[in-house]
N, C-alpha and C positions, 0 to 999 in steps of 0.2 A: 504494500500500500504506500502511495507517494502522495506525503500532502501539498494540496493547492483547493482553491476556493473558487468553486464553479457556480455562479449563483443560478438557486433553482436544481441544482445536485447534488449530487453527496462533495462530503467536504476530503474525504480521502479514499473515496470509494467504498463498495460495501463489505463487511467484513463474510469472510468466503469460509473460515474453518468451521468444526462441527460446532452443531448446536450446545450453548451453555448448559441446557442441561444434563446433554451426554457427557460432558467435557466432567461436570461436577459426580454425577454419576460413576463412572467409572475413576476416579478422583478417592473416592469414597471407599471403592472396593481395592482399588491397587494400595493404599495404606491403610486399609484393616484399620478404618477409623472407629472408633468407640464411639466416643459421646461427641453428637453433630448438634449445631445450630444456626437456624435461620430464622432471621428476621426481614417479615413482609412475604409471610406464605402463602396470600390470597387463595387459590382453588388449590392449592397442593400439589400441584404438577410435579414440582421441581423437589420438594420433600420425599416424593412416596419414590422417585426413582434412588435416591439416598439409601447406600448400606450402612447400616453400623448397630451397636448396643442401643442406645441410647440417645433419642433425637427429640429435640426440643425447639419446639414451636414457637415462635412470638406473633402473632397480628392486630391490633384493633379489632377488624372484626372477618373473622374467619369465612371464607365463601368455599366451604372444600366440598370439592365434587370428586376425589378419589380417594382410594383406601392409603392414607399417609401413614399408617402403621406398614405398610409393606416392607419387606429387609430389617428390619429391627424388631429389637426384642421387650423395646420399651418406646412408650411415646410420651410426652407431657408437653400441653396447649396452654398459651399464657394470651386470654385473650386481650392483653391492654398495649398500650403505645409503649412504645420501644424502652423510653426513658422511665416511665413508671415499673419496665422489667428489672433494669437495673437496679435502680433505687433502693425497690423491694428485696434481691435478689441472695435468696442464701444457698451459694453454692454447692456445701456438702449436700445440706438438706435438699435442696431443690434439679439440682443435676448429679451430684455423684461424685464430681471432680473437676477438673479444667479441662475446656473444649478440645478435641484436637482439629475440627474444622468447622468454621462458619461461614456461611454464604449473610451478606449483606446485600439486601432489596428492601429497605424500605421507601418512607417517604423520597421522594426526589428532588430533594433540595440539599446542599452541599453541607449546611449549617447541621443539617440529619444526620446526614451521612458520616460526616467527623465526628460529633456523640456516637453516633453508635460504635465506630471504627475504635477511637478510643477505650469506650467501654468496656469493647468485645477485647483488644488486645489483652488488657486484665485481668481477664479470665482465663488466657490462652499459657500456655508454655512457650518458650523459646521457639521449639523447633513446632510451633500449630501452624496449620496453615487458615488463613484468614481470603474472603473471596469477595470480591465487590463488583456490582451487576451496572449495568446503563452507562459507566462512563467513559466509552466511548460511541457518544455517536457520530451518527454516520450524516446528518442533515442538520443545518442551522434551525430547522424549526421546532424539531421536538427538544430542542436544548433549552426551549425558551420554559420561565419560572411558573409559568402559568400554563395549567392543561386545557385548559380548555383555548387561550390564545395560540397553543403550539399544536391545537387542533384544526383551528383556523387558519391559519397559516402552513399545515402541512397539505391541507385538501387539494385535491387535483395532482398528487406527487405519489409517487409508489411507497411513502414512508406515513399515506395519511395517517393520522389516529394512532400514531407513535407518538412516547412522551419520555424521555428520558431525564429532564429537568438539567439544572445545573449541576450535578454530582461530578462532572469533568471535572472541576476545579479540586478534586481533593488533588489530585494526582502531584499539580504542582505545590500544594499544600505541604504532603508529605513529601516531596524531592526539597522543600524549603527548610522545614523545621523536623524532621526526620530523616534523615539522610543516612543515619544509621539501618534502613530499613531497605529489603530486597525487595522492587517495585518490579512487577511484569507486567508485558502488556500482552493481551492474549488475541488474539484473533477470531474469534470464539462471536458466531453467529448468533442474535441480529445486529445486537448494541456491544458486543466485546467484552470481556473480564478482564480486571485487574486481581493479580495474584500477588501476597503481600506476605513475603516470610521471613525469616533472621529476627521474630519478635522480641519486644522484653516489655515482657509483663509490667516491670517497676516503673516504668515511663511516668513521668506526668506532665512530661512537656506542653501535649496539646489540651492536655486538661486548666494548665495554669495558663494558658495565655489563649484560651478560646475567643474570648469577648474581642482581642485584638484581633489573632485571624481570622474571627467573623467578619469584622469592620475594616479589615485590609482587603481582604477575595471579593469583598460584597462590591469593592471599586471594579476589580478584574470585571474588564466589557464581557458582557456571555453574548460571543459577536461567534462567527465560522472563522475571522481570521486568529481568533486566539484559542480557537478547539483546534485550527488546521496547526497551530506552533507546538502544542502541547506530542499530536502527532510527530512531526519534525524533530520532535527533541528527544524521542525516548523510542528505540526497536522495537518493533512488533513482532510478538513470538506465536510461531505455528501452534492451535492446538493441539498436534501432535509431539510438535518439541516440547512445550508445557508442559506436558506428561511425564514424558521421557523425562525431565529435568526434576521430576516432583518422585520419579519412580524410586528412588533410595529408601519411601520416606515408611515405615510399617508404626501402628499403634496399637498392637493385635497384642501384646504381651505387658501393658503397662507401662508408665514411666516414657523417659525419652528416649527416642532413638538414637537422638547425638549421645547420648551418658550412654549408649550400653555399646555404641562404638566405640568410647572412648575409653567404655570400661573393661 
Protein backbone atom coordinates (compact mmCIF):
# COMPACT_ATOMS: atom_id res chain seq x y z
CA UNK A 1 0.00 0.00 0.00
CA UNK A 2 1.40 3.45 -1.17
CA UNK A 3 0.09 6.40 0.57
CA UNK A 4 -1.35 9.51 -1.50
CA UNK A 5 -4.71 11.36 -1.34
CA UNK A 6 -7.00 10.69 -4.06
CA UNK A 7 -10.11 12.75 -3.37
CA UNK A 8 -13.24 10.74 -3.55
CA UNK A 9 -10.86 7.36 -2.84
CA UNK A 10 -9.38 5.47 -0.76
CA UNK A 11 -6.44 7.33 0.98
CA UNK A 12 -3.83 4.23 0.44
CA UNK A 13 -5.89 1.80 -1.15
CA UNK A 14 -7.98 -0.98 0.29
CA UNK A 15 -6.58 -3.08 2.70
CA UNK A 16 -6.34 -6.60 0.74
CA UNK A 17 -5.07 -9.29 3.76
CA UNK A 18 -7.48 -11.68 5.57
CA UNK A 19 -10.39 -10.71 7.27
CA UNK A 20 -9.61 -9.30 11.16
CA UNK A 21 -11.49 -11.74 12.35
CA UNK A 22 -9.77 -14.70 10.84
CA UNK A 23 -6.50 -12.86 11.59
CA UNK A 24 -7.61 -12.70 15.45
CA UNK A 25 -9.05 -16.13 15.35
CA UNK A 26 -6.50 -18.00 14.54
CA UNK A 27 -4.29 -15.52 16.70
CA UNK A 28 -6.01 -17.08 19.54
CA UNK A 29 -5.47 -20.72 18.64
CA UNK A 30 -1.69 -20.50 17.53
CA UNK A 31 -0.87 -19.10 21.31
CA UNK A 32 -3.12 -21.33 23.35
CA UNK A 33 -4.55 -18.09 24.65
CA UNK A 34 -6.39 -18.45 28.16
CA UNK A 35 -8.19 -15.75 29.25
CA UNK A 36 -9.36 -13.40 26.17
CA UNK A 37 -10.93 -9.95 26.06
CA UNK A 38 -12.93 -7.69 24.07
CA UNK A 39 -14.22 -4.73 24.20
CA UNK A 40 -17.23 -3.57 21.81
CA UNK A 41 -18.69 -7.17 21.16
CA UNK A 42 -21.95 -5.83 19.47
CA UNK A 43 -23.41 -9.22 17.72
CA UNK A 44 -20.54 -11.50 18.77
CA UNK A 45 -19.15 -12.26 15.42
CA UNK A 46 -15.67 -11.73 16.33
CA UNK A 47 -15.83 -13.31 20.06
CA UNK A 48 -17.58 -16.73 19.30
CA UNK A 49 -14.74 -17.30 16.47
CA UNK A 50 -12.05 -16.64 19.62
CA UNK A 51 -10.34 -19.87 21.22
CA UNK A 52 -9.35 -19.83 24.77
CA UNK A 53 -10.37 -20.69 28.71
CA UNK A 54 -11.67 -17.93 29.52
CA UNK A 55 -13.36 -14.95 27.40
CA UNK A 56 -14.64 -11.93 28.70
CA UNK A 57 -17.07 -9.71 27.23
CA UNK A 58 -17.56 -5.99 27.62
CA UNK A 59 -20.43 -3.91 25.72
CA UNK A 60 -23.05 -1.26 26.78
CA UNK A 61 -25.47 -3.05 25.30
CA UNK A 62 -25.11 -6.53 23.85
CA UNK A 63 -26.85 -7.37 20.27
CA UNK A 64 -25.49 -11.01 20.08
CA UNK A 65 -26.99 -13.18 17.40
CA UNK A 66 -24.40 -16.18 17.87
CA UNK A 67 -23.37 -18.73 20.30
CA UNK A 68 -20.06 -16.55 21.85
CA UNK A 69 -19.46 -19.39 24.21
CA UNK A 70 -18.09 -21.27 21.37
CA UNK A 71 -14.16 -22.56 21.91
CA UNK A 72 -14.01 -21.67 25.43
CA UNK A 73 -14.75 -23.03 28.59
CA UNK A 74 -15.88 -20.02 30.36
CA UNK A 75 -17.70 -16.80 29.36
CA UNK A 76 -18.41 -13.64 31.57
CA UNK A 77 -20.66 -10.55 29.91
CA UNK A 78 -20.11 -7.10 31.51
CA UNK A 79 -22.85 -5.29 30.04
CA UNK A 80 -21.76 -1.58 30.99
CA UNK A 81 -19.22 1.03 29.05
CA UNK A 82 -15.88 0.25 28.95
CA UNK A 83 -14.75 2.67 31.69
CA UNK A 84 -17.22 1.68 34.40
CA UNK A 85 -15.44 -2.09 33.50
CA UNK A 86 -12.48 -0.97 34.68
CA UNK A 87 -13.37 1.00 37.41
CA UNK A 88 -15.21 -1.61 38.96
CA UNK A 89 -12.95 -4.34 37.87
CA UNK A 90 -11.54 -7.17 40.30
CA UNK A 91 -9.23 -9.02 38.55
CA UNK A 92 -8.67 -12.37 40.59
CA UNK A 93 -12.36 -12.35 41.26
CA UNK A 94 -13.62 -11.21 38.03
CA UNK A 95 -11.21 -12.82 35.34
CA UNK A 96 -8.84 -15.26 36.95
CA UNK A 97 -5.65 -13.46 36.16
CA UNK A 98 -4.02 -11.11 33.47
CA UNK A 99 -5.26 -11.03 29.83
CA UNK A 100 -3.09 -12.68 27.47
CA UNK A 101 -5.06 -11.18 24.46
CA UNK A 102 -7.57 -8.31 23.91
CA UNK A 103 -9.16 -7.07 20.95
CA UNK A 104 -10.13 -3.27 21.25
CA UNK A 105 -13.45 -2.03 19.28
CA UNK A 106 -15.17 0.00 21.09
CA UNK A 107 -16.47 3.50 20.89
CA UNK A 108 -14.61 5.36 17.81
CA UNK A 109 -13.22 8.08 19.12
CA UNK A 110 -9.46 8.33 19.89
CA UNK A 111 -10.06 9.93 23.58
CA UNK A 112 -11.96 5.87 24.00
CA UNK A 113 -9.66 4.36 22.60
CA UNK A 114 -6.58 5.53 24.65
CA UNK A 115 -8.63 4.73 28.09
CA UNK A 116 -9.25 1.66 27.05
CA UNK A 117 -5.69 0.89 25.43
CA UNK A 118 -4.33 2.01 28.65
CA UNK A 119 -6.48 0.29 30.90
CA UNK A 120 -6.33 -2.81 29.10
CA UNK A 121 -2.34 -2.64 29.06
CA UNK A 122 -2.72 -3.15 33.14
CA UNK A 123 -4.03 -5.90 33.19
CA UNK A 124 -1.90 -7.54 30.56
CA UNK A 125 1.68 -9.10 31.11
CA UNK A 126 4.73 -8.14 29.35
CA UNK A 127 4.60 -10.50 26.71
CA UNK A 128 0.19 -10.03 26.07
CA UNK A 129 -0.74 -9.36 23.01
CA UNK A 130 -3.09 -6.29 22.81
CA UNK A 131 -5.38 -5.63 19.21
CA UNK A 132 -6.94 -2.51 18.11
CA UNK A 133 -9.62 -2.42 15.28
CA UNK A 134 -10.66 0.73 12.62
CA UNK A 135 -7.57 2.56 12.76
CA UNK A 136 -6.62 2.20 9.63
CA UNK A 137 -8.87 3.54 7.31
CA UNK A 138 -9.13 3.32 4.07
CA UNK A 139 -11.47 6.69 3.10
CA UNK A 140 -11.48 10.27 4.44
CA UNK A 141 -15.08 9.85 5.23
CA UNK A 142 -15.64 7.21 7.60
CA UNK A 143 -12.68 8.89 9.63
CA UNK A 144 -14.96 11.68 10.33
CA UNK A 145 -16.04 12.17 14.46
CA UNK A 146 -19.41 11.82 13.63
CA UNK A 147 -21.54 8.68 12.21
CA UNK A 148 -23.97 9.74 11.04
CA UNK A 149 -21.80 12.92 9.12
CA UNK A 150 -19.26 10.10 7.89
CA UNK A 151 -22.42 8.57 6.67
CA UNK A 152 -23.33 11.26 4.74
CA UNK A 153 -20.44 11.87 3.38
CA UNK A 154 -19.55 8.27 2.54
CA UNK A 155 -22.92 7.70 0.28
CA UNK A 156 -22.41 7.00 -3.31
CA UNK A 157 -18.76 5.56 -2.44
CA UNK A 158 -18.07 1.68 -2.01
CA UNK A 159 -17.18 2.52 1.76
CA UNK A 160 -20.80 3.81 2.32
CA UNK A 161 -22.12 3.31 5.87
CA UNK A 162 -18.58 2.66 7.08
CA UNK A 163 -17.45 4.50 10.29
CA UNK A 164 -14.27 4.05 11.79
CA UNK A 165 -14.02 7.41 13.76
CA UNK A 166 -10.87 9.10 14.62
CA UNK A 167 -9.06 6.19 16.59
CA UNK A 168 -6.02 6.61 13.79
CA UNK A 169 -4.64 9.01 15.94
CA UNK A 170 -3.74 6.75 18.74
CA UNK A 171 -1.10 5.29 16.45
CA UNK A 172 0.96 8.52 16.59
CA UNK A 173 -0.08 8.85 20.07
CA UNK A 174 1.71 5.92 21.16
CA UNK A 175 4.94 6.28 18.51
CA UNK A 176 4.91 9.96 20.68
CA UNK A 177 4.64 9.01 24.40
CA UNK A 178 5.39 5.22 24.09
CA UNK A 179 7.89 4.45 22.01
CA UNK A 180 8.93 1.86 24.24
CA UNK A 181 6.01 -0.16 22.67
CA UNK A 182 6.07 -2.64 19.58
CA UNK A 183 3.41 -0.91 17.11
CA UNK A 184 2.37 -3.04 14.00
CA UNK A 185 0.43 -2.25 11.24
CA UNK A 186 -1.52 -5.03 9.87
CA UNK A 187 -3.14 -5.28 6.79
CA UNK A 188 -5.87 -7.02 7.83
CA UNK A 189 -9.38 -6.41 5.89
CA UNK A 190 -11.66 -3.94 5.92
CA UNK A 191 -10.24 -1.17 8.32
CA UNK A 192 -6.79 -2.94 9.28
CA UNK A 193 -5.35 -3.85 12.97
CA UNK A 194 -2.83 -2.51 14.94
CA UNK A 195 -0.88 -5.03 16.85
CA UNK A 196 0.76 -3.72 20.19
CA UNK A 197 3.21 -5.96 22.15
CA UNK A 198 6.65 -5.44 24.31
CA UNK A 199 3.81 -4.27 27.04
CA UNK A 200 4.46 -3.02 30.73
CA UNK A 201 1.82 -3.29 32.76
CA UNK A 202 3.41 -0.55 35.25
CA UNK A 203 3.00 2.29 32.76
CA UNK A 204 1.21 5.34 33.77
CA UNK A 205 2.47 7.57 31.35
CA UNK A 206 -0.61 7.90 29.39
CA UNK A 207 -2.64 7.78 32.25
CA UNK A 208 -0.87 10.95 33.89
CA UNK A 209 -0.91 13.10 31.13
CA UNK A 210 -4.33 12.07 29.26
CA UNK A 211 -6.15 15.49 29.67
CA UNK A 212 -2.94 16.81 27.77
CA UNK A 213 -2.82 14.31 24.96
CA UNK A 214 -6.46 14.70 24.61
CA UNK A 215 -6.08 18.43 24.18
CA UNK A 216 -2.96 18.10 21.86
CA UNK A 217 -4.45 15.12 19.03
CA UNK A 218 -7.81 16.95 19.50
CA UNK A 219 -5.66 19.86 17.30
CA UNK A 220 -4.22 16.83 14.93
CA UNK A 221 -6.64 17.86 11.57
CA UNK A 222 -8.74 14.23 11.13
CA UNK A 223 -8.04 15.41 7.24
CA UNK A 224 -6.82 12.14 4.49
CA UNK A 225 -3.76 14.01 4.21
CA UNK A 226 -2.62 13.40 7.81
CA UNK A 227 -4.21 9.51 7.83
CA UNK A 228 -2.34 9.29 4.30
CA UNK A 229 1.29 10.53 6.68
CA UNK A 230 0.40 8.25 9.55
CA UNK A 231 0.46 5.49 6.50
CA UNK A 232 3.91 6.93 5.12
CA UNK A 233 5.47 6.64 8.23
CA UNK A 234 5.17 3.24 9.70
CA UNK A 235 5.29 -0.46 7.39
CA UNK A 236 2.53 -2.24 6.74
CA UNK A 237 2.60 -5.91 7.76
CA UNK A 238 1.02 -8.87 5.65
CA UNK A 239 -1.50 -10.64 7.75
CA UNK A 240 0.39 -13.58 7.15
CA UNK A 241 3.77 -12.00 8.38
CA UNK A 242 1.69 -10.86 11.51
CA UNK A 243 1.21 -14.27 12.33
CA UNK A 244 4.35 -15.68 11.51
CA UNK A 245 5.89 -12.80 13.73
CA UNK A 246 3.29 -13.41 16.73
CA UNK A 247 3.81 -17.57 16.19
CA UNK A 248 6.67 -17.92 19.16
CA UNK A 249 4.09 -16.73 21.32
CA UNK A 250 2.12 -20.07 23.41
CA UNK A 251 -0.12 -19.28 26.96
CA UNK A 252 -1.34 -22.93 27.05
CA UNK A 253 0.93 -23.63 30.35
CA UNK A 254 0.79 -20.47 32.57
CA UNK A 255 2.91 -17.68 33.30
CA UNK A 256 5.10 -16.02 30.58
CA UNK A 257 6.44 -17.27 27.79
CA UNK A 258 9.51 -14.91 27.66
CA UNK A 259 10.25 -16.31 31.65
CA UNK A 260 10.15 -19.86 30.71
CA UNK A 261 12.53 -19.03 27.65
CA UNK A 262 14.51 -17.58 29.74
CA UNK A 263 14.19 -19.90 32.28
Amino acid sequence: MTASVEPGHTIAGEHRGEHYGSVLAKLSRNAAVRRYLEIGVAFGDIFSGIACRHGVAVDPEFQLKTNIAANKARVSLFQVMSDVFFANLNLRRHVGGRIDLAFLDGMHLFEFLLRDFYNTEAICRRDSIIVMHDCLPVAAPMADRDPMQAGIRGRGTPFANWWTGDVWKVIPILKRYRPDLDVMLVDAAPTGLVIVTGLDPSSRTLKTHYEAIVEEFSRLPNTAEEIAQVYAEHPMTSTEDALRRLSGRSFAHGGSWLQRLRG
